[in-house]
GUFITOR-869595 format. One line per field, with one value per residue (C-alpha): residue in three letters; residue number from 1; x, y, z. Coordinates in Angstrom, 2 decimals, m for minus. Each point is the difference from the previous one (the first is absolute). Layout:
<rs>
aa <- [Ala / ...] .
i <- [NUM / ...] .
u <- [X / ...] .
v <- [Y / ...] .
w <- [Z / ...] .
</rs>
This chain:
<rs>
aa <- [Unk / Unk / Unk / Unk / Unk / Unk / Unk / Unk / Unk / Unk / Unk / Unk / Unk / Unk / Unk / Unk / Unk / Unk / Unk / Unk / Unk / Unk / Unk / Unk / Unk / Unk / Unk / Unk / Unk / Unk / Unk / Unk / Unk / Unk / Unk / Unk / Unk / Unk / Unk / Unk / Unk / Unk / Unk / Unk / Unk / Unk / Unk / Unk / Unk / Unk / Unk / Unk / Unk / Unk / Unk / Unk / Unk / Unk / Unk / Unk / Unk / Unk / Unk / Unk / Unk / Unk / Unk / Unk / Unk / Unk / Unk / Unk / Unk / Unk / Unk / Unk / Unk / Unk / Unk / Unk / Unk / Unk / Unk / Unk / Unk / Unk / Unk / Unk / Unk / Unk / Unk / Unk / Unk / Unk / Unk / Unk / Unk / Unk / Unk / Unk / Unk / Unk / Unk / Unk / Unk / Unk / Unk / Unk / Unk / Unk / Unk / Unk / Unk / Unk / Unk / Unk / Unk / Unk / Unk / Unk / Unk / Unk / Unk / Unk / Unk / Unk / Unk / Unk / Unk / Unk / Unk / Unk / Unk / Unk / Unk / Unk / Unk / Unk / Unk / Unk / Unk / Unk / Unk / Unk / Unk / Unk / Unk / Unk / Unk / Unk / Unk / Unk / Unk / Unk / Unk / Unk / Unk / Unk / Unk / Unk / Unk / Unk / Unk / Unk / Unk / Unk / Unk / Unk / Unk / Unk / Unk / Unk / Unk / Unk / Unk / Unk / Unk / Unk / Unk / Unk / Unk / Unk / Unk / Unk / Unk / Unk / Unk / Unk / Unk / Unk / Unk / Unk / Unk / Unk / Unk / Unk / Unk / Unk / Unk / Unk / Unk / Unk / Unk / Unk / Unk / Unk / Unk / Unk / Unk / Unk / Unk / Unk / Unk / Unk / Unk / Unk / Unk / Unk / Unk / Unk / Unk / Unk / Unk / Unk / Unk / Unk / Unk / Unk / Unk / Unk / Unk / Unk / Unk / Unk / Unk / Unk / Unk / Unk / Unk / Unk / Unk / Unk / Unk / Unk / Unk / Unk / Unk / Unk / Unk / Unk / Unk / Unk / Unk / Unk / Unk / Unk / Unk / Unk / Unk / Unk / Unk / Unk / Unk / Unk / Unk / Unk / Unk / Unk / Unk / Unk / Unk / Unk / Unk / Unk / Unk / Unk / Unk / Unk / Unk / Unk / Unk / Unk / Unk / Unk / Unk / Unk / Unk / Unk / Unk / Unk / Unk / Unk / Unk / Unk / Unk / Unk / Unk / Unk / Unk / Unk / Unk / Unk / Unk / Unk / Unk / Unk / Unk / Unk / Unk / Unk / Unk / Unk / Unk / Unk / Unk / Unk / Unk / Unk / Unk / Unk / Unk / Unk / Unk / Unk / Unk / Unk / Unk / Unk / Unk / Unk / Unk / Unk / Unk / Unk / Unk / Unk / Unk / Unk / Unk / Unk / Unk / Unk / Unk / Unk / Unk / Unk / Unk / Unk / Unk / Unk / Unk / Unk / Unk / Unk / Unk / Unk / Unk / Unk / Unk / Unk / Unk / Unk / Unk / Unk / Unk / Unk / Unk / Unk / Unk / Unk / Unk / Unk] .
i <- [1 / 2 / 3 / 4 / 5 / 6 / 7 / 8 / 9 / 10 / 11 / 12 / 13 / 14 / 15 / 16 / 17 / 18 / 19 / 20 / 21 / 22 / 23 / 24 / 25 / 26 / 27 / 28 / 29 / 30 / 31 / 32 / 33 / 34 / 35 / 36 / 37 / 38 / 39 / 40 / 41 / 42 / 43 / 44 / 45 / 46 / 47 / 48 / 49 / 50 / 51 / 52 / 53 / 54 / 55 / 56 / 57 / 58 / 59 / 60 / 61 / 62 / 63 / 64 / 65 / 66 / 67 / 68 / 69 / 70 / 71 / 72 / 73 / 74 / 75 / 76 / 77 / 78 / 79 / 80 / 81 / 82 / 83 / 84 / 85 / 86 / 87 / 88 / 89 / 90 / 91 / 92 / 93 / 94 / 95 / 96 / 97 / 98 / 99 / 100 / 101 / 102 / 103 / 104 / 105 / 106 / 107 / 108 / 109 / 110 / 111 / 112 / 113 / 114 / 115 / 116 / 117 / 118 / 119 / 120 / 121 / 122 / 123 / 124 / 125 / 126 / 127 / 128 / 129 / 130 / 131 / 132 / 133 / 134 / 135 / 136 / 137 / 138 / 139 / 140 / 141 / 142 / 143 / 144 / 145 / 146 / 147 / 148 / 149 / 150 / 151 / 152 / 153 / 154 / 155 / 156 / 157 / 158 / 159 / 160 / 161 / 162 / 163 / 164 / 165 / 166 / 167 / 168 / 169 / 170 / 171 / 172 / 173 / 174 / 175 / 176 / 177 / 178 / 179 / 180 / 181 / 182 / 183 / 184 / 185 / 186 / 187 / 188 / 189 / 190 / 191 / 192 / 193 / 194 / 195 / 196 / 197 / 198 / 199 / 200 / 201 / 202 / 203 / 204 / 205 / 206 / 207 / 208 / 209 / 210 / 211 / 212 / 213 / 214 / 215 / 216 / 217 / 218 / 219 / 220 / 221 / 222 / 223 / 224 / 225 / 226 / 227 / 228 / 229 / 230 / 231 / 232 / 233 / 234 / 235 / 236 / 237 / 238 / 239 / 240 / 241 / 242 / 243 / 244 / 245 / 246 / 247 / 248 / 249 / 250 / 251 / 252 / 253 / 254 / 255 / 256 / 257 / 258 / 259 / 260 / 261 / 262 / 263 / 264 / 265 / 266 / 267 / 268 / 269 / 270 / 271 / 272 / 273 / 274 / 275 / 276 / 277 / 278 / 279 / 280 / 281 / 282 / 283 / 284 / 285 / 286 / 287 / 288 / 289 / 290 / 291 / 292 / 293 / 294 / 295 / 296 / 297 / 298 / 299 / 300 / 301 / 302 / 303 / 304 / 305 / 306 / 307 / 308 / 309 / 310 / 311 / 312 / 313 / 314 / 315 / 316 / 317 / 318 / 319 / 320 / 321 / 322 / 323 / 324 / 325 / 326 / 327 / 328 / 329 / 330 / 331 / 332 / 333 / 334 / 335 / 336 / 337 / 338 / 339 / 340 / 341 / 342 / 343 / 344 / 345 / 346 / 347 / 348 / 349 / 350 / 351 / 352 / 353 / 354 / 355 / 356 / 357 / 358 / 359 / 360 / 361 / 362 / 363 / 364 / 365 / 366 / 367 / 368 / 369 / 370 / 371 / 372] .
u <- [m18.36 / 3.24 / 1.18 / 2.93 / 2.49 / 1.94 / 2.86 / 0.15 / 3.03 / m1.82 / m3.27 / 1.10 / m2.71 / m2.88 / m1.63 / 0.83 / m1.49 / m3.25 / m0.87 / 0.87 / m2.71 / m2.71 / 0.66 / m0.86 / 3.71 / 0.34 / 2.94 / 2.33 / 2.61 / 3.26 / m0.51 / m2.36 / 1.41 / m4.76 / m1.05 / m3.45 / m0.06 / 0.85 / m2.65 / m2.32 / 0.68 / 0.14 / 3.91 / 1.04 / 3.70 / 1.88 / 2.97 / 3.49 / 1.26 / m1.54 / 2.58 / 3.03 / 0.86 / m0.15 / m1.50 / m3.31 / 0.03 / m0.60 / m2.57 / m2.08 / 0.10 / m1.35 / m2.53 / m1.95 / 0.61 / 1.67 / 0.84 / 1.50 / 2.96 / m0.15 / 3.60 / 2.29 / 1.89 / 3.50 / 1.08 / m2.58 / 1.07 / m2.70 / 1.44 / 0.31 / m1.58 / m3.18 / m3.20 / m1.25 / m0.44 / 2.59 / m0.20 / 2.76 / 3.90 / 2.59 / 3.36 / 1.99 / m2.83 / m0.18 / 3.49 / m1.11 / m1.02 / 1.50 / 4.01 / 0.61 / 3.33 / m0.16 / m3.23 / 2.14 / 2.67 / m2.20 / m2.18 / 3.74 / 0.60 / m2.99 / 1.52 / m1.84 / 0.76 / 0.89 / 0.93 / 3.55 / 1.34 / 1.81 / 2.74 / m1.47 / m2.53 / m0.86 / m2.24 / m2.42 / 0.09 / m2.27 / 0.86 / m0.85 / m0.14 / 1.82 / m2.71 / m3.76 / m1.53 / m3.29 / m0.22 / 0.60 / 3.09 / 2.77 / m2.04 / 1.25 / 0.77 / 0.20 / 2.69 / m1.11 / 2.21 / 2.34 / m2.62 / m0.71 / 3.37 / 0.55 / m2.96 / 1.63 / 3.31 / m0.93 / m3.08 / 0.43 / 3.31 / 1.40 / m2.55 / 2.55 / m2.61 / 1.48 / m1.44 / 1.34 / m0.47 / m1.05 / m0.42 / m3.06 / m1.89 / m1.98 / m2.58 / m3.28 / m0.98 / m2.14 / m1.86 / m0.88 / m2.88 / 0.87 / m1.81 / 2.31 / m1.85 / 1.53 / 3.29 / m2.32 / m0.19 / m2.22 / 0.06 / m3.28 / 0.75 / 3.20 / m0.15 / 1.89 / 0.68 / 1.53 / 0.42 / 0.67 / 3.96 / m1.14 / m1.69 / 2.91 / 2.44 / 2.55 / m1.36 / m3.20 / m1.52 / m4.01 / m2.59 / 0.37 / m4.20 / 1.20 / 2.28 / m1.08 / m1.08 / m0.77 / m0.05 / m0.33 / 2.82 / 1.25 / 0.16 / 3.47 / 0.39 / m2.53 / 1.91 / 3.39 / m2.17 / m1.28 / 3.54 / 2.06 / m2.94 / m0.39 / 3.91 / m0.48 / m3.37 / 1.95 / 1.91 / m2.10 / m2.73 / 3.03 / 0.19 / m3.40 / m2.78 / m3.34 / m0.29 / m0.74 / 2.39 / 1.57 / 3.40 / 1.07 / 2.35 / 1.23 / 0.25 / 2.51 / 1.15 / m2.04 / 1.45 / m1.59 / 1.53 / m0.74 / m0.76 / m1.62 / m2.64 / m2.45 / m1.34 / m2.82 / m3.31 / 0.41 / m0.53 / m2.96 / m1.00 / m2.74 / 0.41 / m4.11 / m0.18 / m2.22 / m0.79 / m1.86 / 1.51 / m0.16 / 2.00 / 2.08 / 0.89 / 0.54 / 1.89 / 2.83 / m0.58 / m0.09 / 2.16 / m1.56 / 1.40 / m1.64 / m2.80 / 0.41 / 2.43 / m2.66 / m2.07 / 0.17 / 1.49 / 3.62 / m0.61 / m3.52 / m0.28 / m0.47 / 0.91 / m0.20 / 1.42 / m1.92 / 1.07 / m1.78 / 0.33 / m0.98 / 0.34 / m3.89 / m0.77 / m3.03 / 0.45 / m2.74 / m0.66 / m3.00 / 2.05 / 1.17 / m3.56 / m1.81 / 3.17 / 0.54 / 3.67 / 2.33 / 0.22 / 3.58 / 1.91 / 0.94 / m3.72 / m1.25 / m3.35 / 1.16 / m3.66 / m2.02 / 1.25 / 2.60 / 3.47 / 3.55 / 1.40 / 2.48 / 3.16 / m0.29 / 0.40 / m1.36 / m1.77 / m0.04 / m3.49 / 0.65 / m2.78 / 0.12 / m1.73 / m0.81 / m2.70 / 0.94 / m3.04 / 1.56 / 3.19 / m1.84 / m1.97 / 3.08 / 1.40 / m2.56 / m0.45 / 2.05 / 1.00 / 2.87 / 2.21 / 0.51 / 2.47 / 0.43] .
v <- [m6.47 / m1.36 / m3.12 / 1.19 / m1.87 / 2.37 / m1.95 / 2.31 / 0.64 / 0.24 / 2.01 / 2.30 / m0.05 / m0.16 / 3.20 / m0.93 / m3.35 / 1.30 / 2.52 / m2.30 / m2.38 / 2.99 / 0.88 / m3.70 / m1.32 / m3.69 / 0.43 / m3.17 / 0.96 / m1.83 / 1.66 / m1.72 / 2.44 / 0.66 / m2.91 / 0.25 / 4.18 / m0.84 / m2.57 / 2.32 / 2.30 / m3.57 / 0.51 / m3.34 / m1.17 / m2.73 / m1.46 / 1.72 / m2.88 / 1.45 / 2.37 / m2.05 / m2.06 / 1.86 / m3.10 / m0.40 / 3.78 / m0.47 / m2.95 / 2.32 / 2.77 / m2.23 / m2.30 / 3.31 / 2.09 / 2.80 / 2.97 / 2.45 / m0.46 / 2.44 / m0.36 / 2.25 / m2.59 / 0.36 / m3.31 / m1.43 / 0.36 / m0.51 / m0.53 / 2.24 / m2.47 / m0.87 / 1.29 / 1.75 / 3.97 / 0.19 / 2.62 / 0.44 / m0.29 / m1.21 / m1.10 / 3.55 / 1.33 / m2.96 / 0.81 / 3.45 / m1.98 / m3.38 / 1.56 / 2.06 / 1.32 / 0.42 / 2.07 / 2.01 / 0.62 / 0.91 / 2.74 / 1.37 / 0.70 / 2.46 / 2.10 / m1.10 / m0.45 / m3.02 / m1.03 / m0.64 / m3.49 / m1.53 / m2.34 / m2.01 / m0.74 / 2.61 / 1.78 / 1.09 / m1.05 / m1.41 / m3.13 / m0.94 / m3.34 / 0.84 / m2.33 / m0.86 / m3.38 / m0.94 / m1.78 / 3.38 / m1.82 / 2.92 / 3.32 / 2.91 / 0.70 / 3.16 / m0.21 / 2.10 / m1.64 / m2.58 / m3.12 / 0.74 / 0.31 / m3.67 / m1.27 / 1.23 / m0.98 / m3.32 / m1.33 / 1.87 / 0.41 / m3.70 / m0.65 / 1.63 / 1.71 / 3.26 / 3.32 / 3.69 / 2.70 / 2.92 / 3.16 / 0.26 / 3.38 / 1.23 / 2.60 / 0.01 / m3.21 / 0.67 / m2.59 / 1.00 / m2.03 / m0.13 / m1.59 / m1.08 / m1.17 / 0.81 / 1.24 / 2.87 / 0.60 / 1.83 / 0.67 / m1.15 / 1.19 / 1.08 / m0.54 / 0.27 / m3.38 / m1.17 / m3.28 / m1.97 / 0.40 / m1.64 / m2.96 / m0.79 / m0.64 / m2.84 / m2.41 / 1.45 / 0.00 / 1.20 / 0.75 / 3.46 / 0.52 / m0.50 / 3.32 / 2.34 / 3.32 / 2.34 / 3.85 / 2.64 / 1.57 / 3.38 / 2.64 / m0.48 / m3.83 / m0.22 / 1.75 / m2.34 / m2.62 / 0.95 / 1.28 / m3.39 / m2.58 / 2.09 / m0.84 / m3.80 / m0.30 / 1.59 / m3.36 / m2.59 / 0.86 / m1.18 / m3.25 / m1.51 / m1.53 / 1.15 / 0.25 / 1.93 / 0.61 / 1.47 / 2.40 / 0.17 / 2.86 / 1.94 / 3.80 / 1.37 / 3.27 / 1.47 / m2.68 / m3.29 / m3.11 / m3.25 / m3.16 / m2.58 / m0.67 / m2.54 / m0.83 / m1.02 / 1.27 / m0.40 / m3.80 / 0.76 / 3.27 / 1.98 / 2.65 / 0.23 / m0.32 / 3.31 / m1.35 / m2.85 / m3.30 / 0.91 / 2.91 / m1.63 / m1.84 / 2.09 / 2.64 / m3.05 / m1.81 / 2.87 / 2.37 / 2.39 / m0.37 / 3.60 / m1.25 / m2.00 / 3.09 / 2.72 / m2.36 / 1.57 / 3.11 / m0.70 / 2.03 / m0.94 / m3.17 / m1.05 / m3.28 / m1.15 / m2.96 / m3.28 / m2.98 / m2.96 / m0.48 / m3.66 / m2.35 / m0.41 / 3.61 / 0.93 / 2.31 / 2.68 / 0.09 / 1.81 / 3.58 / m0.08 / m0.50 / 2.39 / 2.62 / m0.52 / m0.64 / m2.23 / m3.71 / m0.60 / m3.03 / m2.89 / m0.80 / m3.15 / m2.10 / m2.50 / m1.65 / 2.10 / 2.96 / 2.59 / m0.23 / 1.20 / m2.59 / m2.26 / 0.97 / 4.07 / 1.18 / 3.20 / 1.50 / 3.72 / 1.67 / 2.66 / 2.50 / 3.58 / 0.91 / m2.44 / 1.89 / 0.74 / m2.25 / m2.22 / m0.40 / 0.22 / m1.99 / m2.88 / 1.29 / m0.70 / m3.72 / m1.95 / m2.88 / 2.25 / 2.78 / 2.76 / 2.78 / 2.43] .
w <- [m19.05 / 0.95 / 1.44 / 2.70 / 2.30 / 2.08 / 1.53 / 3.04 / 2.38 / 3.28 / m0.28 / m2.03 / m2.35 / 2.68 / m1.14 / m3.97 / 0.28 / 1.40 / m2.51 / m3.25 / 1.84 / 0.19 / m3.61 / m1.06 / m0.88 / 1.04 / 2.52 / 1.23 / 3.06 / 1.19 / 3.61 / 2.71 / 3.04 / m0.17 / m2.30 / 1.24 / m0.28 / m3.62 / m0.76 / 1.62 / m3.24 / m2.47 / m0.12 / m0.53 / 2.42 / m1.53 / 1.65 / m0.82 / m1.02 / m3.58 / m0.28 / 1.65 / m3.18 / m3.49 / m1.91 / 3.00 / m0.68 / m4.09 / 1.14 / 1.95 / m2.37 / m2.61 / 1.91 / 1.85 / m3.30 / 1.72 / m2.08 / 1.85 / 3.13 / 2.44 / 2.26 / 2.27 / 1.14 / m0.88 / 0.31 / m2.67 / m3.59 / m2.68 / m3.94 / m2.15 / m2.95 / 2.27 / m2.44 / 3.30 / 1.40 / 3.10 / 2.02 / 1.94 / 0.50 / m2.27 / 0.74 / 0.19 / 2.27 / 2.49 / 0.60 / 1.70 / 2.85 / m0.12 / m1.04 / 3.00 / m0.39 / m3.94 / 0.48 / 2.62 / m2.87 / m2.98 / 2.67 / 0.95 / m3.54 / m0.19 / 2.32 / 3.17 / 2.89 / 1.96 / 3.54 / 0.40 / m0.37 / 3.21 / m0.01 / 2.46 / 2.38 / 2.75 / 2.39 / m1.81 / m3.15 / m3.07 / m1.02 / m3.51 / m2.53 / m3.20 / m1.64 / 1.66 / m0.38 / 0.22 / 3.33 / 1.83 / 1.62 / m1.30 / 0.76 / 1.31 / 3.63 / 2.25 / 2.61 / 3.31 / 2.76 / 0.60 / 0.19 / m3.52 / m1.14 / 1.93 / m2.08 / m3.06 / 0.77 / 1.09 / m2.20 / m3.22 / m1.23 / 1.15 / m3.14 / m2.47 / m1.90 / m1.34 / 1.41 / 0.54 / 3.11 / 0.39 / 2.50 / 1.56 / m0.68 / 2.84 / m1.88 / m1.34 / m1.86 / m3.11 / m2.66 / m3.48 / m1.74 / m3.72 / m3.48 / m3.11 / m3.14 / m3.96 / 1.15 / 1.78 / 3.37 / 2.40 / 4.53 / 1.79 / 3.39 / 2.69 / 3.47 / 2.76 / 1.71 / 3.70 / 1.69 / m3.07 / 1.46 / 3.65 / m2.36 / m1.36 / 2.68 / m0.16 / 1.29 / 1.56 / m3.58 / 0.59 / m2.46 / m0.52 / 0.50 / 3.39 / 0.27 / m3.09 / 0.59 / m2.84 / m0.46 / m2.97 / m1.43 / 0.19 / m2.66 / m0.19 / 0.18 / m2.68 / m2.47 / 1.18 / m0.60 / m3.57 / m0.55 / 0.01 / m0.61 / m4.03 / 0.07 / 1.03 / m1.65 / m3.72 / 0.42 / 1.28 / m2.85 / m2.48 / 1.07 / m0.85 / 1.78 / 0.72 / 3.96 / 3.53 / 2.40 / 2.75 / 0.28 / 3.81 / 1.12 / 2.60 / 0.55 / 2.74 / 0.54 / m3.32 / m2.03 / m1.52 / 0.02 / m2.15 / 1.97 / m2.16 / m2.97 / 0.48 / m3.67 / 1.45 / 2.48 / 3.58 / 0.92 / 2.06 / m2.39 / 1.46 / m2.27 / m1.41 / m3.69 / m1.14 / m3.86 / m1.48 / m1.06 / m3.35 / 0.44 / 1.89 / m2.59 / m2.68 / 1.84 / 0.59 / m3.66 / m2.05 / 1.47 / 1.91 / 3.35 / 0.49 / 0.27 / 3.69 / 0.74 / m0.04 / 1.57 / 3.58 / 0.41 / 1.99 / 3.13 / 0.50 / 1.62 / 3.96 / 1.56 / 3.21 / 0.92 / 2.08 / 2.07 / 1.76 / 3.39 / m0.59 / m2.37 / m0.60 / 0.07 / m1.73 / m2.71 / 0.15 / m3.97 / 0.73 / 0.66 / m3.50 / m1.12 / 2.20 / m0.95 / m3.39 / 0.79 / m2.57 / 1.82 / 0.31 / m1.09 / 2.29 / 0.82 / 0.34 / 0.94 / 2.27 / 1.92 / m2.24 / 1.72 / m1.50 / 1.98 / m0.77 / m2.08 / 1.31 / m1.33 / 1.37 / 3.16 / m0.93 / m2.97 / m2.04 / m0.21 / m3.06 / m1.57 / m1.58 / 3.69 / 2.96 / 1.93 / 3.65 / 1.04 / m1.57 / 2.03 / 2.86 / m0.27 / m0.57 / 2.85 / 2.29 / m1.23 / 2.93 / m2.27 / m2.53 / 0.41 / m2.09 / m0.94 / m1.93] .
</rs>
């Protein structure tokens, strides 16, 4: 059995995590957004400050005799001469995410399509960082209305960090969940996706569990979807890395768009992990990405979508027992009691089929809300 620290970007690895524990790995975490969900599995959190200097780092490794890094942040770098398995990015693909613009160029060279660049600032608009940083500070913005625009005008660009515009596309918003291990790559899932745009207004920024909606795709959009992602996909498998993550596009008027790559999961991912640690493992270490990828079949998955009315709602836990349904990530026990953990205003629920009892169930508990 392995000895594992996953220096996580958010909860990314929620669902990960948990199954290396049930196969009998000894598993170490960076994120404490559910420290005690985590103990309750005997996943150890240690303090990020393991991860924030490269020579603590190399001190950790050695004193808890870690042998394998699990990491989808794209601001952490691990050496190349480190006698350790790393799975995850390398330098060219952390750029996917964290090199806005450059990403932009390379997808435009592959013949697909973008959104057209702006000269300026307008209404609407998508405002975008050339480069990301890890603080979140420089992300992108959506501008809806003049407010926004003021917020941009007045807060960000004063800063002087470099960015670039573009038109906003009113269509149909769609996320495709991919794997890349051994210069291989392989889809999970596509979705269609809406209210991630309302989360990310200029200054109105919002969790976007507090807006999301999801829906299947069409016949059609499928096949735009499958179309352009083999084209990006072709190309991001080049540059290296062993890793799962998201392409974001839009499709208007029977055409698809490219938005953005996130070389990463979703922050809070509550996409359910249908293998077992170990194959977890070696579909990402010994390239066989296929193996996550056929992991759920892309079209057949439900989610419904949860939020607390209060702070201290009770989560009732006991529906995904009684159910059978996959428990979601962003849990927490708080008072010995399950609750929505602290940093979400809303969580995912995801399974190849959530019973209609199910649902209902949630929706007549007074204490969340639910949609669909």
């Amino acid at each position: 059995m392995s000895r594992i620290l996953c220096i996580d970007y958010g909860m990314s690895n929620f669902h990960n995590l948990v199954e290396l524990a049930h196969d009998g790995h000894t598993v170490f975490t960076t994120d404490n957004s559910a420290k005690s969900y985590y103990d309750s599995f005997g996943i150890t959190v240690v303090d990020a400050e393991h991860t924030s200097r490269q020579s603590y780092l190399e001190w950790f490794l050695s004193d808890n005799q870690i042998d394998t890094i699990l990491y989808m942040s794209p601001y952490v770098n691990i050496p190349d001469n480190w006698n350790i398995d790393v799975i995850g990015l390398n330098e060219r693909s952390a750029h996917l995410e964290t090199r806005k613009l450059w990403c932009r160029r390379q997808i435009g060279k592959l013949g697909v399509k973008l959104p057209v660049l702006l000269d300026d600032i307008q209404v609407p608009c998508v405002v975008k960082p050339n480069k990301t940083h890890h603080d979140a500070v420089y992300c992108t913005f959506v501008v809806l209305d003049s407010t926004a625009e003021q917020y941009v005008q007045d807060w960000w660009i004063p800063k002087g960090h470099p960015y670039y515009v573009e038109e906003y596309l009113d269509g149909t918003e769609v996320n495709i969940e991919f794997v890349v291990s051994g210069g291989k790559w392989s889809i999970q899932h596509c979705q269609e996706s809406t209210g991630e745009n309302v989360a990310k207004i200029a200054g109105n920024y919002s969790h976007f569990a507090k807006y999301v909606q999801y829906g299947e795709l069409s016949d059609d959009n499928r096949e735009l979807c499958i179309e352009n992602a083999t084209k990006i996909l072709d190309w991001v498998a080049t540059l290296g890395g062993q890793f799962q993550g998201q392409i974001t596009g839009m499709i208007k008027d029977g055409e698809w768009y490219f938005l953005e790559i996130n070389s990463r999961l979703a922050t809070p991912n509550s996409l359910p992990i249908f293998v077992r640690g170990y194959e977890y493992l070696e579909s990402l270490s010994s390239g066989k990405p296929e193996i996550l990828g056929d992991a759920i079949y892309m079209a057949d998955v439900e989610k419904i979508v949860v939020r607390p009315r209060f702070p201290d709602s009770v989560y009732p836990f006991h529906l995904h027992e009684k159910y059978g349904v996959s428990v979601p990530c962003g849990l927490d026990i708080v008072d010995d009691e399950y609750q929505v953990a602290r940093e979400f205003e809303g969580i995912v629920i995801i399974d190849d089929h959530i019973p209609p009892d199910f649902v209902k169930e949630f929706e007549n508990n007074s204490q969340f809300f639910v949609s669909h």
